[in-house]
C-alpha positions as CSV (number, residue, x, y, z in Angstrom):
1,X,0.0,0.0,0.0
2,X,2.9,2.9,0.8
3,X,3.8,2.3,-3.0
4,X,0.6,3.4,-4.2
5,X,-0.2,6.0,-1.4
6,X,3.3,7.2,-2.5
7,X,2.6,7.2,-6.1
8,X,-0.5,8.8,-4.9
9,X,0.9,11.5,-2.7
10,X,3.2,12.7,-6.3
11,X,0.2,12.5,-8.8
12,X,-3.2,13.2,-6.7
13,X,-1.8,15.2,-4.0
14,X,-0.1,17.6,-5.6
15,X,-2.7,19.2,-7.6
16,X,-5.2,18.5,-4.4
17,X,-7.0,21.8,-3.1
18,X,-6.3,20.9,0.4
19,X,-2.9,20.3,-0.4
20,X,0.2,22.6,-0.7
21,X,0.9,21.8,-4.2
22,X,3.8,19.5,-2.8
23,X,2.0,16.8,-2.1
24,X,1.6,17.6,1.3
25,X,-1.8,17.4,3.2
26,X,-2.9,21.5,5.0
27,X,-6.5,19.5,6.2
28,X,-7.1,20.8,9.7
29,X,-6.0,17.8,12.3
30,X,-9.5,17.2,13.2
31,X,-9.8,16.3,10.1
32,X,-8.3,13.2,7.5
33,X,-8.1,12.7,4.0
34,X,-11.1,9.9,2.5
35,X,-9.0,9.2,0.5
36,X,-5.6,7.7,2.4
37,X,-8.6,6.6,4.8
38,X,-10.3,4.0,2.1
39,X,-7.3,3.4,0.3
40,X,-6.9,-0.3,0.3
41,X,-10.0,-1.0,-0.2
42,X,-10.1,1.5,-3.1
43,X,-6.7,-0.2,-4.7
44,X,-8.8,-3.5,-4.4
45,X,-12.1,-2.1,-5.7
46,X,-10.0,-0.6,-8.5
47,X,-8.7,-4.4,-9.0
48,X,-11.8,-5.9,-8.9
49,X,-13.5,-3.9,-11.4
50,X,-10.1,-3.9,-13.7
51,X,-12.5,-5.3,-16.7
52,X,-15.0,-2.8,-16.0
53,X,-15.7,1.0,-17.3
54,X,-15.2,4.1,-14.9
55,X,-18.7,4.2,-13.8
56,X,-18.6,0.5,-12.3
57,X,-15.6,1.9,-10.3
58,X,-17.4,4.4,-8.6
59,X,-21.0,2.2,-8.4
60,X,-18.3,0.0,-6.5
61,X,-17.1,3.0,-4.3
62,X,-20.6,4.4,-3.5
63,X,-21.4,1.0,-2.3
64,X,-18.7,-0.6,-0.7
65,X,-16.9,2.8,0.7
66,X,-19.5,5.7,0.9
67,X,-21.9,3.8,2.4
68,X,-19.8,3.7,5.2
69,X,-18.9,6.9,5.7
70,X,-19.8,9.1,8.6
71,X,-20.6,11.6,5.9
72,X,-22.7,10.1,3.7
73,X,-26.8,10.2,4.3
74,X,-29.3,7.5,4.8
75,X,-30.7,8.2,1.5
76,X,-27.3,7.7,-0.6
77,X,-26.1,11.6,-1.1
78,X,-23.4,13.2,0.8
79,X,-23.0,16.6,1.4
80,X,-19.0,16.4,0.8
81,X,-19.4,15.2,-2.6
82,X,-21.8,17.8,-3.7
83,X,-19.9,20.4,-2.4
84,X,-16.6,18.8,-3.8
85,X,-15.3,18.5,-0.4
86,X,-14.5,14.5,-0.6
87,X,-11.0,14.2,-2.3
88,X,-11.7,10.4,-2.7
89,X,-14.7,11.5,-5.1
90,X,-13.0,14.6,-6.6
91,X,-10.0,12.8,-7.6
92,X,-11.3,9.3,-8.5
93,X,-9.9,9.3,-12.0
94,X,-6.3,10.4,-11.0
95,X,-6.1,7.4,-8.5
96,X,-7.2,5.1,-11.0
97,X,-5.1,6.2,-13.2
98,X,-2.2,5.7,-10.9
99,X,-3.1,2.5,-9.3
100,X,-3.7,1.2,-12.9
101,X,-0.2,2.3,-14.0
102,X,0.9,0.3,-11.4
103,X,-0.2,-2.7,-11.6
104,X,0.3,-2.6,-15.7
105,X,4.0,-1.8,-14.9
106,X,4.2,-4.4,-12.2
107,X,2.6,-6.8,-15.5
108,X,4.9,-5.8,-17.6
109,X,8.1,-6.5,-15.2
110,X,6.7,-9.7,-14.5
111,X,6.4,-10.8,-18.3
Protein backbone atom coordinates (compact mmCIF):
# COMPACT_ATOMS: atom_id res chain seq x y z
CA UNK A 1 0.00 0.00 0.00
CA UNK A 2 2.93 2.93 0.81
CA UNK A 3 3.77 2.25 -2.98
CA UNK A 4 0.61 3.41 -4.16
CA UNK A 5 -0.19 6.03 -1.39
CA UNK A 6 3.27 7.16 -2.53
CA UNK A 7 2.62 7.21 -6.11
CA UNK A 8 -0.51 8.80 -4.92
CA UNK A 9 0.88 11.49 -2.68
CA UNK A 10 3.21 12.71 -6.29
CA UNK A 11 0.23 12.48 -8.79
CA UNK A 12 -3.16 13.24 -6.70
CA UNK A 13 -1.75 15.19 -4.01
CA UNK A 14 -0.10 17.62 -5.64
CA UNK A 15 -2.75 19.21 -7.62
CA UNK A 16 -5.18 18.53 -4.41
CA UNK A 17 -6.98 21.84 -3.13
CA UNK A 18 -6.34 20.91 0.44
CA UNK A 19 -2.91 20.33 -0.38
CA UNK A 20 0.21 22.63 -0.70
CA UNK A 21 0.90 21.81 -4.16
CA UNK A 22 3.80 19.55 -2.84
CA UNK A 23 1.97 16.76 -2.08
CA UNK A 24 1.64 17.60 1.28
CA UNK A 25 -1.83 17.39 3.20
CA UNK A 26 -2.93 21.47 4.97
CA UNK A 27 -6.46 19.54 6.24
CA UNK A 28 -7.09 20.75 9.70
CA UNK A 29 -5.97 17.80 12.30
CA UNK A 30 -9.47 17.21 13.22
CA UNK A 31 -9.83 16.30 10.05
CA UNK A 32 -8.26 13.16 7.54
CA UNK A 33 -8.13 12.72 4.00
CA UNK A 34 -11.13 9.89 2.54
CA UNK A 35 -9.01 9.16 0.45
CA UNK A 36 -5.60 7.67 2.45
CA UNK A 37 -8.57 6.61 4.80
CA UNK A 38 -10.26 3.98 2.06
CA UNK A 39 -7.27 3.43 0.26
CA UNK A 40 -6.93 -0.34 0.28
CA UNK A 41 -9.98 -0.97 -0.23
CA UNK A 42 -10.10 1.52 -3.10
CA UNK A 43 -6.65 -0.23 -4.73
CA UNK A 44 -8.85 -3.51 -4.36
CA UNK A 45 -12.07 -2.09 -5.73
CA UNK A 46 -10.04 -0.55 -8.52
CA UNK A 47 -8.68 -4.42 -9.03
CA UNK A 48 -11.82 -5.85 -8.90
CA UNK A 49 -13.53 -3.92 -11.45
CA UNK A 50 -10.08 -3.90 -13.65
CA UNK A 51 -12.46 -5.26 -16.68
CA UNK A 52 -14.97 -2.79 -16.02
CA UNK A 53 -15.71 0.98 -17.27
CA UNK A 54 -15.25 4.09 -14.89
CA UNK A 55 -18.72 4.18 -13.78
CA UNK A 56 -18.62 0.50 -12.34
CA UNK A 57 -15.61 1.85 -10.28
CA UNK A 58 -17.37 4.39 -8.58
CA UNK A 59 -21.00 2.25 -8.43
CA UNK A 60 -18.32 0.02 -6.54
CA UNK A 61 -17.12 3.03 -4.27
CA UNK A 62 -20.61 4.36 -3.49
CA UNK A 63 -21.39 1.00 -2.31
CA UNK A 64 -18.69 -0.61 -0.71
CA UNK A 65 -16.88 2.79 0.70
CA UNK A 66 -19.46 5.66 0.86
CA UNK A 67 -21.89 3.77 2.42
CA UNK A 68 -19.83 3.65 5.21
CA UNK A 69 -18.90 6.88 5.68
CA UNK A 70 -19.83 9.07 8.58
CA UNK A 71 -20.56 11.60 5.95
CA UNK A 72 -22.68 10.07 3.70
CA UNK A 73 -26.77 10.19 4.33
CA UNK A 74 -29.26 7.50 4.75
CA UNK A 75 -30.68 8.18 1.47
CA UNK A 76 -27.32 7.65 -0.62
CA UNK A 77 -26.09 11.60 -1.06
CA UNK A 78 -23.44 13.25 0.77
CA UNK A 79 -23.04 16.62 1.37
CA UNK A 80 -18.98 16.37 0.85
CA UNK A 81 -19.40 15.18 -2.65
CA UNK A 82 -21.77 17.81 -3.69
CA UNK A 83 -19.88 20.38 -2.44
CA UNK A 84 -16.65 18.80 -3.76
CA UNK A 85 -15.27 18.45 -0.42
CA UNK A 86 -14.52 14.53 -0.59
CA UNK A 87 -11.00 14.22 -2.26
CA UNK A 88 -11.71 10.38 -2.69
CA UNK A 89 -14.68 11.46 -5.10
CA UNK A 90 -13.01 14.56 -6.63
CA UNK A 91 -10.04 12.78 -7.63
CA UNK A 92 -11.29 9.27 -8.51
CA UNK A 93 -9.91 9.28 -12.02
CA UNK A 94 -6.32 10.37 -11.00
CA UNK A 95 -6.11 7.43 -8.55
CA UNK A 96 -7.22 5.06 -10.96
CA UNK A 97 -5.13 6.16 -13.24
CA UNK A 98 -2.25 5.70 -10.91
CA UNK A 99 -3.06 2.51 -9.32
CA UNK A 100 -3.73 1.24 -12.92
CA UNK A 101 -0.20 2.31 -14.00
CA UNK A 102 0.89 0.26 -11.44
CA UNK A 103 -0.25 -2.70 -11.61
CA UNK A 104 0.34 -2.55 -15.75
CA UNK A 105 4.04 -1.83 -14.92
CA UNK A 106 4.23 -4.37 -12.19
CA UNK A 107 2.63 -6.78 -15.53
CA UNK A 108 4.93 -5.75 -17.58
CA UNK A 109 8.15 -6.46 -15.19
CA UNK A 110 6.66 -9.72 -14.51
CA UNK A 111 6.36 -10.83 -18.28
Amino acid sequence: METYWDLIQAKVCRKCMDGDGRGNCRLPRTESCGLKESLPEVVRIARETQSGTYEDFVNALRAQVCSRCRYQLDDGTCPLRTTLECALDRYSLLVLDVIDGTQASTFSRAS
